[in-house]
NUKOLFI-672362 format. One line per 2 residues: number of its first residue (from 0); their letters; for each residue x, y, z of C-alpha. Coordinates in Angstrom, 2 decimals. Layout:
BEGIN
NUM = A = X:Y:Z  ...
***
This chain:
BEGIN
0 = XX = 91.88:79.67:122.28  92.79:77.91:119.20
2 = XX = 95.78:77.65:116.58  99.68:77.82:116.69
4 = XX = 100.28:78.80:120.14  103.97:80.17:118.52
6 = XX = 102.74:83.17:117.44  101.63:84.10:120.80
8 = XX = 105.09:83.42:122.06  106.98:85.16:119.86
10 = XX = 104.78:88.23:120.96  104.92:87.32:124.23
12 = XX = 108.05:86.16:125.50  110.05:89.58:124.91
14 = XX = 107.71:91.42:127.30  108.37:88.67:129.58
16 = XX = 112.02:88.83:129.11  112.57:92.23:129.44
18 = XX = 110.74:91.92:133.17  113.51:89.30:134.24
20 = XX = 116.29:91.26:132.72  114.99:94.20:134.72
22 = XX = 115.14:92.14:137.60  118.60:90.23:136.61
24 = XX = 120.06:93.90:136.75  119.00:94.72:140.03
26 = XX = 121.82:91.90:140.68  124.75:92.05:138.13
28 = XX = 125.19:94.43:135.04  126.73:91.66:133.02
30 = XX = 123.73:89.08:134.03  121.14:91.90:132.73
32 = XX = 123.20:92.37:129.52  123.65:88.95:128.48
34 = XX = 120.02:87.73:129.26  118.96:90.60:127.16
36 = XX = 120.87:89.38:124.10  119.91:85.71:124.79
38 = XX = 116.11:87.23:125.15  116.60:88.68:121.16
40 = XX = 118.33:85.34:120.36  116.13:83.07:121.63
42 = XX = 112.99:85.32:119.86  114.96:85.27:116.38
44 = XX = 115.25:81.54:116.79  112.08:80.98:117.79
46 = XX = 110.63:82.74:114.45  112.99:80.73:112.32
48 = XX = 110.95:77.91:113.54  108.40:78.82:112.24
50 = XX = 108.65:78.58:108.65  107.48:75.18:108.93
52 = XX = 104.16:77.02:109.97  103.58:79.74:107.70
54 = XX = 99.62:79.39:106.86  98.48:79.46:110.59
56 = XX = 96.87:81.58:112.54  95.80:81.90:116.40
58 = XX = 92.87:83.16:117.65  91.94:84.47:120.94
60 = XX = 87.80:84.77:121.96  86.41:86.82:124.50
62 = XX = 89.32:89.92:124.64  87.34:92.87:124.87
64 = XX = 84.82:91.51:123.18  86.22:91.37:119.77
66 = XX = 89.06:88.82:120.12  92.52:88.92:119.47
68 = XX = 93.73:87.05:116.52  97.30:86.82:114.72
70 = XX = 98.23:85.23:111.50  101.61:83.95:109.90
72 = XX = 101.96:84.12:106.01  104.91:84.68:103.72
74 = XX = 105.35:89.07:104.77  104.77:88.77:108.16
76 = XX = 107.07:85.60:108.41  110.07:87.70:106.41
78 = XX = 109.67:90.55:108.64  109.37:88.94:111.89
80 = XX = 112.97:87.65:110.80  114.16:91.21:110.10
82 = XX = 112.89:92.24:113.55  114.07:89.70:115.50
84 = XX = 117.55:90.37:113.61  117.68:94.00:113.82
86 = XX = 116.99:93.30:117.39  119.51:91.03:118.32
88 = XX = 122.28:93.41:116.43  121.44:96.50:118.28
90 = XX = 120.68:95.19:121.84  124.31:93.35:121.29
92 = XX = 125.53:96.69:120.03  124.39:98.54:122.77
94 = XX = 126.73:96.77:125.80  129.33:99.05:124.32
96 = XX = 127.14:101.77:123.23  125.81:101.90:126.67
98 = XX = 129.03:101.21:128.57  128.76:105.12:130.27
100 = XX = 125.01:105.64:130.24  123.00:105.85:133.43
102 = XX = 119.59:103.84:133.44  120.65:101.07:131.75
104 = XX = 117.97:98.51:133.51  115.18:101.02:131.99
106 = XX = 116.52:101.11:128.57  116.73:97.18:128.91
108 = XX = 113.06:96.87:129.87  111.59:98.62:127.50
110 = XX = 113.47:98.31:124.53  112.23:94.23:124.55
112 = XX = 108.67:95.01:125.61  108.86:97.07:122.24
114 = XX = 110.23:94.11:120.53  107.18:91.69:121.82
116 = XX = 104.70:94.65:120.65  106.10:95.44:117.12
118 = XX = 105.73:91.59:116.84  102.34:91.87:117.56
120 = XX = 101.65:94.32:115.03  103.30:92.19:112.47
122 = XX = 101.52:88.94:113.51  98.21:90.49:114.22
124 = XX = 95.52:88.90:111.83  92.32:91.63:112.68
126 = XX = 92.30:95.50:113.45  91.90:95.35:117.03
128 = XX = 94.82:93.46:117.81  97.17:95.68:115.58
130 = XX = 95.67:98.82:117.23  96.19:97.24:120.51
132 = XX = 100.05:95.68:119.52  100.52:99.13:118.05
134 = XX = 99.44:101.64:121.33  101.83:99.66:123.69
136 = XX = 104.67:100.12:120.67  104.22:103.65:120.80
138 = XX = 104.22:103.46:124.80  106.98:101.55:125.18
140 = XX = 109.17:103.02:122.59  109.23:106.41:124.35
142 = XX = 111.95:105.73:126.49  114.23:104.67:123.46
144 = XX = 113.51:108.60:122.56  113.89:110.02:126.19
146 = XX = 116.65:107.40:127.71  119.07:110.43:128.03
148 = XX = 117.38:112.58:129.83  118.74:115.55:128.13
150 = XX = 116.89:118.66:127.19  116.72:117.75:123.72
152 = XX = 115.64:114.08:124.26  112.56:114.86:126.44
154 = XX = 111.53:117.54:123.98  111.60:115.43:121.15
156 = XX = 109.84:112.08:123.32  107.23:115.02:123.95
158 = XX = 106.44:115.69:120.20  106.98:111.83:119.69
160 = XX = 104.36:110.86:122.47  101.68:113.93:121.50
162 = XX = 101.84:112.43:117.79  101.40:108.86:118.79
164 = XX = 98.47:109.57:121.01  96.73:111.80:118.86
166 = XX = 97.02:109.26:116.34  96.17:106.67:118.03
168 = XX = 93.01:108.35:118.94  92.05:109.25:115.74
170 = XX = 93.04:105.71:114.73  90.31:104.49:117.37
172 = XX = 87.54:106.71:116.02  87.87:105.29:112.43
174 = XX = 88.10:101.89:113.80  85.30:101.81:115.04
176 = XX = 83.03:103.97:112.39  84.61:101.09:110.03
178 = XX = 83.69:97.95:112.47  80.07:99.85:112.68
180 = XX = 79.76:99.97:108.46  81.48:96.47:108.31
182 = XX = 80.63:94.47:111.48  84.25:92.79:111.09
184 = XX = 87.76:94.69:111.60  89.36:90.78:110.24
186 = XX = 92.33:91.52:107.62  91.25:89.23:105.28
188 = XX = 87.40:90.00:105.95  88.12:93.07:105.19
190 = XX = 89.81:92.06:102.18  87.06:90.50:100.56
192 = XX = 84.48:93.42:101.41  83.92:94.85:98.20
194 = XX = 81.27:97.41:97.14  81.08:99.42:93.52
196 = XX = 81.20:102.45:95.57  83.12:102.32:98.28
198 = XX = 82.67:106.36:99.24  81.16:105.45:102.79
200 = XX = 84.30:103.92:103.57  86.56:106.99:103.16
202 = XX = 85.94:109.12:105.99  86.84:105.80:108.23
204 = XX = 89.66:104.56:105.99  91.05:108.17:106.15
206 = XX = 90.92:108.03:110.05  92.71:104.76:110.46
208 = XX = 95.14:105.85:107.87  95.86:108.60:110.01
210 = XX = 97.47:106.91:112.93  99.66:104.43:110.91
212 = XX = 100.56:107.38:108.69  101.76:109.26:112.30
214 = XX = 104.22:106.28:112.81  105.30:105.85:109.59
216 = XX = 106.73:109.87:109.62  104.22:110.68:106.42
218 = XX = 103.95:114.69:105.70  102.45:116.60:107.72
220 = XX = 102.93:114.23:110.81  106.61:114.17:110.07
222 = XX = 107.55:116.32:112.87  108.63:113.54:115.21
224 = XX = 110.95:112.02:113.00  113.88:114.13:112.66
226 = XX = 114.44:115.17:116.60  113.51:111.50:117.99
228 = XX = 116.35:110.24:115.84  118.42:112.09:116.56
230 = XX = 117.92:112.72:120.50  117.91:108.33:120.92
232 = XX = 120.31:106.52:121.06  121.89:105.12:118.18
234 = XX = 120.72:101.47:118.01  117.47:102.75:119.00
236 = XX = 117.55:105.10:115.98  117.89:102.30:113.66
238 = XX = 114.86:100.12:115.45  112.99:103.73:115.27
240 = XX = 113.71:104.38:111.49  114.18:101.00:110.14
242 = XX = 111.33:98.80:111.98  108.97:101.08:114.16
244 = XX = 108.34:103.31:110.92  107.29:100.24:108.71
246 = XX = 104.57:99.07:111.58  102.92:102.29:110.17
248 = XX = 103.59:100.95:106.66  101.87:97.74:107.47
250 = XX = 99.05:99.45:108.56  98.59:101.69:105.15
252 = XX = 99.49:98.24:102.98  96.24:96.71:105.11
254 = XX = 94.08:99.54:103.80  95.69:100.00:100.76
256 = XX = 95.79:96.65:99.74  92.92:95.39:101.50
258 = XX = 89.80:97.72:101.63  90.88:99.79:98.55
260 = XX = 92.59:97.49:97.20  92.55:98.63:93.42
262 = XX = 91.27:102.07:94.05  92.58:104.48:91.93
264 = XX = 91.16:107.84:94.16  92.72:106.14:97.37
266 = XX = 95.95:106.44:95.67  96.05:109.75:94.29
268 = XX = 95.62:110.73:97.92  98.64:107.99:98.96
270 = XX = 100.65:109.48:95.65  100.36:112.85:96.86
272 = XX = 101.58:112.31:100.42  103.86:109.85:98.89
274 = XX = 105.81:112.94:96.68  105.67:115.62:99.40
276 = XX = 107.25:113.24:101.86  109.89:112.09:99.32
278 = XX = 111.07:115.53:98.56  110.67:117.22:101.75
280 = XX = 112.72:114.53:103.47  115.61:114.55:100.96
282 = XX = 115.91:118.40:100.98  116.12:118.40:104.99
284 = XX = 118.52:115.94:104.92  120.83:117.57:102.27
286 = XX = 120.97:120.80:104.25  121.52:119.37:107.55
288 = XX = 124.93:119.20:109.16  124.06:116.55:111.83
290 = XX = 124.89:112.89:110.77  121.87:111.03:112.30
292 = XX = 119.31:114.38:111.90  120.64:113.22:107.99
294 = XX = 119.84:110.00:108.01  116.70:110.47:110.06
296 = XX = 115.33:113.02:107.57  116.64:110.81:104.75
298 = XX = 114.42:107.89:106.49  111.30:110.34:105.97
300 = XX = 112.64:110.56:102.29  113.06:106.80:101.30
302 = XX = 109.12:105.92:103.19  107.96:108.62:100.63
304 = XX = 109.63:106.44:98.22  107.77:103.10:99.81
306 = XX = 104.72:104.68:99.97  104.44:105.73:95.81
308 = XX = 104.93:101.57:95.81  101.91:101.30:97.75
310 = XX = 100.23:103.81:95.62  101.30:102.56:92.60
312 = XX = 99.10:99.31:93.56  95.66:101.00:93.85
314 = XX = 96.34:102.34:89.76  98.14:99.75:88.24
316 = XX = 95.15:97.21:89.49  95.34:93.39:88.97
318 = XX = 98.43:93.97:86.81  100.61:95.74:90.08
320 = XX = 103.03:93.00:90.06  106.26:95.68:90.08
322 = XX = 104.62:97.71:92.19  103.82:94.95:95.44
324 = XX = 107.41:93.15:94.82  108.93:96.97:94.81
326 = XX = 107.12:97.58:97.60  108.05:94.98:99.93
328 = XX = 112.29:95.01:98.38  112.53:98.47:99.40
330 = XX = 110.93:97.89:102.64  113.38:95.07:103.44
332 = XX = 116.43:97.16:101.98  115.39:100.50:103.94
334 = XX = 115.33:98.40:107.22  118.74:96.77:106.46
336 = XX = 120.62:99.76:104.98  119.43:101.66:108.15
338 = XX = 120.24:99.18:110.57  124.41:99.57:108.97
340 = XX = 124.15:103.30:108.55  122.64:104.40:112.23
342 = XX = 125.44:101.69:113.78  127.61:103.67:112.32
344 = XX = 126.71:107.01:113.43  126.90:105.01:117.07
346 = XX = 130.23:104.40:116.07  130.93:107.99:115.77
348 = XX = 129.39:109.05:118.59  130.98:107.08:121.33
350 = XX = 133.90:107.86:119.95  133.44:111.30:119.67
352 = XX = 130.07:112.20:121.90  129.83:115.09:118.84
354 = XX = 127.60:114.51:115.59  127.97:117.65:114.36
356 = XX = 129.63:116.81:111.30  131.93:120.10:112.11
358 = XX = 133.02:118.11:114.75  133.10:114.98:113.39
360 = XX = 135.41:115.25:110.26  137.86:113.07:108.93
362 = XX = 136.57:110.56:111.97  136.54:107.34:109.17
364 = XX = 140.54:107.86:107.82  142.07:104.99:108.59
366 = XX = 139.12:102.83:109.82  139.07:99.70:107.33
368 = XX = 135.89:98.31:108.88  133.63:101.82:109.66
370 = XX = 134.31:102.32:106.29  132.98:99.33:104.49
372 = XX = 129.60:99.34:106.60  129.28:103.10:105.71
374 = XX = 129.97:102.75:101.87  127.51:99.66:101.86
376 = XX = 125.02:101.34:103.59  125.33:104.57:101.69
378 = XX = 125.46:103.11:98.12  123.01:100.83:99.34
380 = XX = 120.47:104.35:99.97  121.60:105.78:96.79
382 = XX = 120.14:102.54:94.75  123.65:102.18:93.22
384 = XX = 123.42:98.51:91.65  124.53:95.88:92.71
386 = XX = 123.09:96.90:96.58  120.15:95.86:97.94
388 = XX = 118.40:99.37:97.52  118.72:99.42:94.01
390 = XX = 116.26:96.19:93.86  112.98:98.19:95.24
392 = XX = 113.84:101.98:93.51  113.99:100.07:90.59
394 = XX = 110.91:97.80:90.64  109.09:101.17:92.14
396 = XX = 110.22:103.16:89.29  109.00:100.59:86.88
398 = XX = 105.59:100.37:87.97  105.37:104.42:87.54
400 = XX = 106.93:103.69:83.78  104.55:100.90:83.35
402 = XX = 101.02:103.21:84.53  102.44:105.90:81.80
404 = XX = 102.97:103.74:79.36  99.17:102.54:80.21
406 = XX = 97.87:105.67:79.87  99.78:106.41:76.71
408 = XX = 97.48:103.41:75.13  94.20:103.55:76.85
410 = XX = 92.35:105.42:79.15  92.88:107.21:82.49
412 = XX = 92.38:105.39:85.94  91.14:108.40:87.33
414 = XX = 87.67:109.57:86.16  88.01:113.34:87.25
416 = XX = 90.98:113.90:85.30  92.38:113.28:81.46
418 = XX = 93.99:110.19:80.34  96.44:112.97:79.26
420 = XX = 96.45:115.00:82.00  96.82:112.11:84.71
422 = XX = 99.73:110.69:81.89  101.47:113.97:82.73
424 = XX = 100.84:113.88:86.49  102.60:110.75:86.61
426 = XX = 105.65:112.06:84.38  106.49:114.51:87.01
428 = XX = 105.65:112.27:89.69  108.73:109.65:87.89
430 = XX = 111.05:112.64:87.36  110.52:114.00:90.90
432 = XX = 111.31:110.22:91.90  114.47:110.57:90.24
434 = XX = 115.10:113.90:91.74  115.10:112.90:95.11
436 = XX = 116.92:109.78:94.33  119.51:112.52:92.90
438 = XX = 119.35:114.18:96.06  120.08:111.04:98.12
440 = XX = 122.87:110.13:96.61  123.95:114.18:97.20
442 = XX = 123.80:114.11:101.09  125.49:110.55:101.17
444 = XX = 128.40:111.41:99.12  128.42:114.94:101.66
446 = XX = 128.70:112.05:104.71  131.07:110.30:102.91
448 = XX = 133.24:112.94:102.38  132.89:114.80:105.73
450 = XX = 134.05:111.54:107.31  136.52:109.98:105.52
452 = XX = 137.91:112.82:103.31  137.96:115.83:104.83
454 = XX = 140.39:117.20:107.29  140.26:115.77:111.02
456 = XX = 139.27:118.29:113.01  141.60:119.85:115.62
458 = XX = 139.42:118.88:118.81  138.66:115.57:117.71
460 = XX = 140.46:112.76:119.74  141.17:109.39:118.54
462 = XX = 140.99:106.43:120.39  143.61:103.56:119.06
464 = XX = 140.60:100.99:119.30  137.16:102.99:117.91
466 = XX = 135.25:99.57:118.30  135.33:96.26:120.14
468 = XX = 136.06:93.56:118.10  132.49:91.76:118.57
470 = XX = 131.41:95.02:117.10  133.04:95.54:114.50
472 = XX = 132.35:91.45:113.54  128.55:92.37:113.77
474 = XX = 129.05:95.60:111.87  130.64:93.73:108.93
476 = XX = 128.02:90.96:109.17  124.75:93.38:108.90
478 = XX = 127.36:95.42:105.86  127.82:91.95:103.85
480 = XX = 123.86:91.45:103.56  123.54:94.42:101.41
482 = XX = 125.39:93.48:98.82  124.79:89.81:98.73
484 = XX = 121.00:90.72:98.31  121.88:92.87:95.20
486 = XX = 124.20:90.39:93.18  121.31:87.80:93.46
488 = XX = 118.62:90.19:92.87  116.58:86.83:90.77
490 = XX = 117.74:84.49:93.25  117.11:86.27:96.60
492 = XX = 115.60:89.96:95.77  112.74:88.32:93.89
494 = XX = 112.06:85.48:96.15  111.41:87.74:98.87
496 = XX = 109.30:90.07:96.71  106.91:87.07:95.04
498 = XX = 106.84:85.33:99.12  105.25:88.40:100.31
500 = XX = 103.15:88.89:97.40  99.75:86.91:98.80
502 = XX = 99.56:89.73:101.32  99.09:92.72:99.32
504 = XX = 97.23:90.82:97.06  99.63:90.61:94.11
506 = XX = 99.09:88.35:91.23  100.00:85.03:90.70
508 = XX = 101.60:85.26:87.76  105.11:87.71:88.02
510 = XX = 107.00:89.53:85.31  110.81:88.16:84.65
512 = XX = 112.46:91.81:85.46  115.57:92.18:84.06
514 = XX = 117.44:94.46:86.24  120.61:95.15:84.96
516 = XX = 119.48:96.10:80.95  119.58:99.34:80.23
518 = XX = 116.47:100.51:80.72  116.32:99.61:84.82
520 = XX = 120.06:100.52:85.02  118.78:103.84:83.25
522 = XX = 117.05:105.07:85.96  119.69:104.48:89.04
524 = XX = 122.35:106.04:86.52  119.90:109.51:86.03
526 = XX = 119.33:109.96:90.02  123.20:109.27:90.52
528 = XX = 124.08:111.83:87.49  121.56:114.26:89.33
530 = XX = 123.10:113.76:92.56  126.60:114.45:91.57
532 = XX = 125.39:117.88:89.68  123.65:118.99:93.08
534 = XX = 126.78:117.92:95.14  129.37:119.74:92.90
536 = XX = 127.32:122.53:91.85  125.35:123.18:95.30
538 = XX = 126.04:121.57:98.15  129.90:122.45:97.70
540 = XX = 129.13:125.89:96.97  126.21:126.95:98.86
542 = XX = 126.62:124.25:102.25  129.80:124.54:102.59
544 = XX = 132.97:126.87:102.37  136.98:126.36:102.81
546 = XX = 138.26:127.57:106.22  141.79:128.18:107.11
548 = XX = 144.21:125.55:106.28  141.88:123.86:103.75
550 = XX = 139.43:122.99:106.41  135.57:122.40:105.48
552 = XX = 132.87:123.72:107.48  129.43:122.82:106.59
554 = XX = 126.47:125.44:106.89  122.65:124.42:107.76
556 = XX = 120.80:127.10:106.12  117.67:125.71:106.55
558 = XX = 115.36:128.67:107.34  114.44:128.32:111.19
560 = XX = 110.92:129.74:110.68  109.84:126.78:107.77
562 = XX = 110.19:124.43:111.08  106.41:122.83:111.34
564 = XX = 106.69:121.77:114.50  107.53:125.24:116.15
566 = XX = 105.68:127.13:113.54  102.41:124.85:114.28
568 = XX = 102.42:121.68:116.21  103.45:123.19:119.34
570 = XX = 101.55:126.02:119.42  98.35:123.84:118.32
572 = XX = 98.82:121.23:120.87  100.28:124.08:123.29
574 = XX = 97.04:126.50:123.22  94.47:124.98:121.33
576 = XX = 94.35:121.40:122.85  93.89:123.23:126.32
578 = XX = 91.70:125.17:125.44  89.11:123.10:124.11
580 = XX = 89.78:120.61:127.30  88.31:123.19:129.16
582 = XX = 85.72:124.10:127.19  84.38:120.31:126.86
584 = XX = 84.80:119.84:130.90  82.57:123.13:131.68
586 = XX = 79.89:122.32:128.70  80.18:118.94:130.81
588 = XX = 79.57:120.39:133.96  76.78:122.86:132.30
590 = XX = 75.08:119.59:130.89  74.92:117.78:133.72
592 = XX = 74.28:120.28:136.53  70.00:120.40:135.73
594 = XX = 69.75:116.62:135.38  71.69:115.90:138.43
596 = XX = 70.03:118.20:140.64  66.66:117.56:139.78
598 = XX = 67.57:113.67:140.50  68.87:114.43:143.61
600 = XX = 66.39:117.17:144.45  65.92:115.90:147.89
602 = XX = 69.96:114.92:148.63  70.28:118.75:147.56
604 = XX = 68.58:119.68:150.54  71.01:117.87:152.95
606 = XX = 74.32:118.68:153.77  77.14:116.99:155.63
608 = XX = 78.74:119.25:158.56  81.26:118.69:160.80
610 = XX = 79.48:117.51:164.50  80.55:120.00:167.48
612 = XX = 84.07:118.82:169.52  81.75:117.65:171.87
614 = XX = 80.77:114.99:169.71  82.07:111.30:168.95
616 = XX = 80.06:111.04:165.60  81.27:111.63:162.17
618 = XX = 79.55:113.69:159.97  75.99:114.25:160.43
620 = XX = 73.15:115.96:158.64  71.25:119.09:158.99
622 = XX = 68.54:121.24:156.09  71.51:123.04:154.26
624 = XX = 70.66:127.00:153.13  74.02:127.46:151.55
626 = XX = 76.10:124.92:149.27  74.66:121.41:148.35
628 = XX = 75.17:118.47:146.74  73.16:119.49:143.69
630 = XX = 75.80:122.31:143.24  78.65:120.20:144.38
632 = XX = 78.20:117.09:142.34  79.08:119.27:139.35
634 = XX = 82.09:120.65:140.12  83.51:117.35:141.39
636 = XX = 82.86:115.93:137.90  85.24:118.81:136.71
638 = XX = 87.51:117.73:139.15  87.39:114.32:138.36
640 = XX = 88.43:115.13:134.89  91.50:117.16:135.87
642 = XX = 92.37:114.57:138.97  92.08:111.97:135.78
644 = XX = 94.96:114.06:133.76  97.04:114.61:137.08
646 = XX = 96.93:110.52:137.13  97.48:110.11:133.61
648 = XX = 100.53:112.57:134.10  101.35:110.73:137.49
650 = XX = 101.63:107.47:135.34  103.82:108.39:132.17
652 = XX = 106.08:110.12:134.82  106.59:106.35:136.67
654 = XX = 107.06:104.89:133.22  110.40:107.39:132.72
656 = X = 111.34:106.13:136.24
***
């Protein structure tokens, strides 16, 4: 083992701490609590420490033959910070979250193993250690979905696990087709592997991609998204959406900006997923009437948006200096903005225990505090300048303006279609950009509204203190970030941008972007114009009507049967999966059954009998006419395979314990 034996802390020493605070409440509630915020502290200090070593790496012979090795440069350094902050909010937030919640030592444990293996994803300098880092994430961070126990919860941890391990499978096949092409599954190796025609590399780019896509809630694997938002709890919904989501993203920007780095055909297919997520996500969270179901689907929405930044890097080649500092602002801002906006739907709901924004309106009148967080956070999601969101839409939308401007005065990146034809492909792709940055800043003035405008409802009781003053100090603090990040968009917004440049491979020289002229402001100003038209002219009219006594009710009219999960997912993994487990164990047992027996052709002539009562031996052996071990030994292997799924079962069940 050799190198900065820091890194392996900081990956480490949450796992470790969340096994003591398990243990310190066994013994005292408030002993478990506050070792679990000194646990985040300590790990957020710890990585501040390390700027002094950003350049250094640790590596780790011998682990499963491959080695485990982690790295430290300018991204990973900025958004080991942002974890280890987010971290330390929400486990602080959740004392009073959690003040009525039952199995609170669980929740404890494995919200900071999760912590110690997102770090390792982060920090992980080869494939194998990010795949392994990135399994336990998706282990660990089940509970967070299923902590409540509720019907809802364990149905949506269900979809949430089935998608992580399928992934995670197919994650595993393409790693290692692409160790087998490459002989290395090394970051930067990987990096510097370039062929002229990188077409053997697809199939296992494609299967990697498909994992990290799965966590990062890309169309069609989506599904999990929306219901594991909202069944968690809510500072677990903003690790979920704002951190656990952009593991995914790091493992598309390693492929995307590693492998294929420059590859036009590898980002038409990103650039397709890219707009289908966008859209999708913004529509579902415009019609629904569920305040975190809205901001989960709206989290689906904005990674759309992050991953046509990623795109936008394979076309806009050596010159894709908008598109890698867009990439990484909007990253930071998404985490940020969703870290004040899912606090605040926490807010709501232990006030309330309703999020149903029925139930839930008029909640903010009066609430000085809730109020500032929620209008930072939501202007912050709209890209309204001056916020921290409006940094990374507008770099993102840049680098599309910038490719069609390209294409306007030269020729077309991709070979199989027009320079004029892929010119107008990326004109719709900008205006459908700005369509569902319209329709953001639709369902966020609908929240805004619902809470602080409309009409309490009748059921709703107030509490005379909605939030504990440490609360509501923290709630302000994570509010005031956004908007000190947007008035110094040169002096902070592009820092952070050119420091996390080396790792997706961004130039060294960077464009002076000046982003309040006209032109940048241009865009924000279009989606917000857009997003008041579809407020005033549809969401008042068609998702929403005037009840008695001028109070609002809001309609989801989301057609039930365009649900994917229902409609697909569940009957896929319900039937199909089953199925075709059965079908592989008996082509097993029919495969195995000749070679076996003619092996054991003289054991098949023996078999084991009880001995008479009169006996004191055991089992004894006599020349067998009937059943034999050549006919047995089959079988058992079939019933090894289903005792191996009762285990596997037997062991998820302990970890919900």
């Amino acid at each position: 083992m050799k190198g900065n034996y820091a890194l392996l802390f900081i990956a480490l020493w949450p796992m470790v701490g969340g096994l003591l605070s398990f243990c310190a409440g066994k013994k005292s509630r408030l002993a478990r609590d506050c070792f679990a915020d000194a646990v985040c502290v300590i790990e957020l200090i710890a990585v501040l420490l390390c700027w002094n070593h950003i350049g250094s790496e640790l590596v780790i012979p011998g682990v499963c033959g491959l080695g485990m090795k982690f790295s430290l440069d300018g991204f990973r350094f900025i958004y080991a910070v942002i974890i280890a902050f987010m971290w330390s909010a929400t486990t602080i937030f959740s004392r009073e979250y959690l003040n009525h919640h039952h199995n609170r030592n669980r929740y404890y444990l494995f919200v900071l193993m999760t912590l110690g293996s997102i770090m390792g994803v982060f920090l992980s300098g080869d494939l194998f250690t990010t795949f392994m880092f990135f399994e336990m994430m998706s282990l660990f961070s089940y509970i967070m979905v299923a902590q409540d126990e509720t019907h809802e919860a364990q149905r949506a941890a269900q979809t949430y696990l089935a998608i992580a391990i399928i992934g995670g499978l197919v994650t595993l096949t393409g790693l290692i087709l692409l160790y087998n092409y490459t002989g290395t599954l090394d970051i930067e190796a990987l990096a510097k592997f370039t062929l002229q025609d990188k077409s053997p590399l697809y199939v296992p780019g494609f299967l990697v991609f498909v994992g990290f896509a799965a966590k990062a809630a890309i169309f069609p694997s989506h599904i999990w998204l929306p219901t594991a938002h909202t069944a968690a709890p809510a500072p677990s919904s903003a690790l979920l959406s704002g951190l656990l989501t952009k593991s995914g993203l790091f493992g598309i920007i390693v492929l995307s900006s590693g492998i294929f780095l420059h590859d036009s055909r590898w980002g038409f297919m990103l650039l397709i997923l890219a707009v289908i997520t966008m859209v999708l996500g913004a529509v579902l969270a415009m019609f629904s009437v569920n305040i975190k179901r809205t901001l989960a689907c709206s989290s689906m929405s904005q990674l759309g948006f992050i991953l046509t930044g990623i795109a936008m890097q394979c076309f806009l080649g050596a010159d894709n200096d908008l598109a890698v500092r867009g990439t990484m602002l909007y990253m930071v801002g998404h985490s940020l903005i969703k870290l004040v906006l899912f606090l605040c739907a926490g807010v709501v709901h232990m006030n309330t225990h309703k999020l149903n924004l029925n139930d839930i309106r008029g909640f903010g009148r009066g609430k000085k505090v809730f109020m500032f967080a929620f209008v930072m956070g939501g202007l912050g999601l709209m890209g309204f300048p001056l916020l921290n969101g409006y940094l990374g839409k507008t770099l993102v939308h840049e680098a599309i303006v910038e490719h069609i401007h390209a294409l306007n005065h030269g020729a077309g990146t991709l070979a199989f279609i027009t320079a004029g034809g892929e010119a107008l492909m990326f004109s719709v792709c900008e205006w459908l950009f700005l369509i569902s940055g319209g329709l953001t800043a639709a369902y966020v003035i609908k929240l805004f509204i619902a809470l602080f405008i409309a009409k309490p409802a009748h059921d709703m009781h107030q509490k005379d203190i909605y939030i504990s003053r440490s609360n509501a100090v923290l709630l302000a603090l994570c509010a005031v970030i956004l908007p000190v990040i947007g008035f110094f968009p040169t002096e902070i917004g592009d820092k952070i941008g050119i420091f996390a440049s080396g790792f997706m491979h961004g130039p060294e020289h960077h464009h002076t972007v000046h982003y309040f002229a006209f032109e940048n402001l241009e865009g924000a100003l279009i989606s917000l114009t857009i997003g008041i038209a579809v407020y005033f002219m549809f969401v008042r009219r068609v998702l929403q009507s005037e009840a008695a006594k001028g109070e609002i009710r809001y309609h989801d009219l989301w057609p039930a049967w365009l649900n994917i999960e229902n409609a697909l997912f569940r009957p896929v993994i319900g039937l199909i999966l089953p199925f075709m487990g059965s079908l592989f164990a008996k082509v097993v047992d029919l495969i195995t059954a000749g070679p076996v027996t003619l092996l054991l052709s003289h054991a098949s002539r023996i078999k084991f009998v009880r001995p008479p009562e009169d006996t004191d031996f055991g089992y004894y052996q006599e020349e067998a006419q009937g059943e034999t071990i050549g006919n047995l030994l089959p079988s058992s292997l079939a019933y090894g395979l289903m005792t191996f799924a009762v285990g596997l079962l037997f062991v998820v069940g302990f970890m919900m314990l």
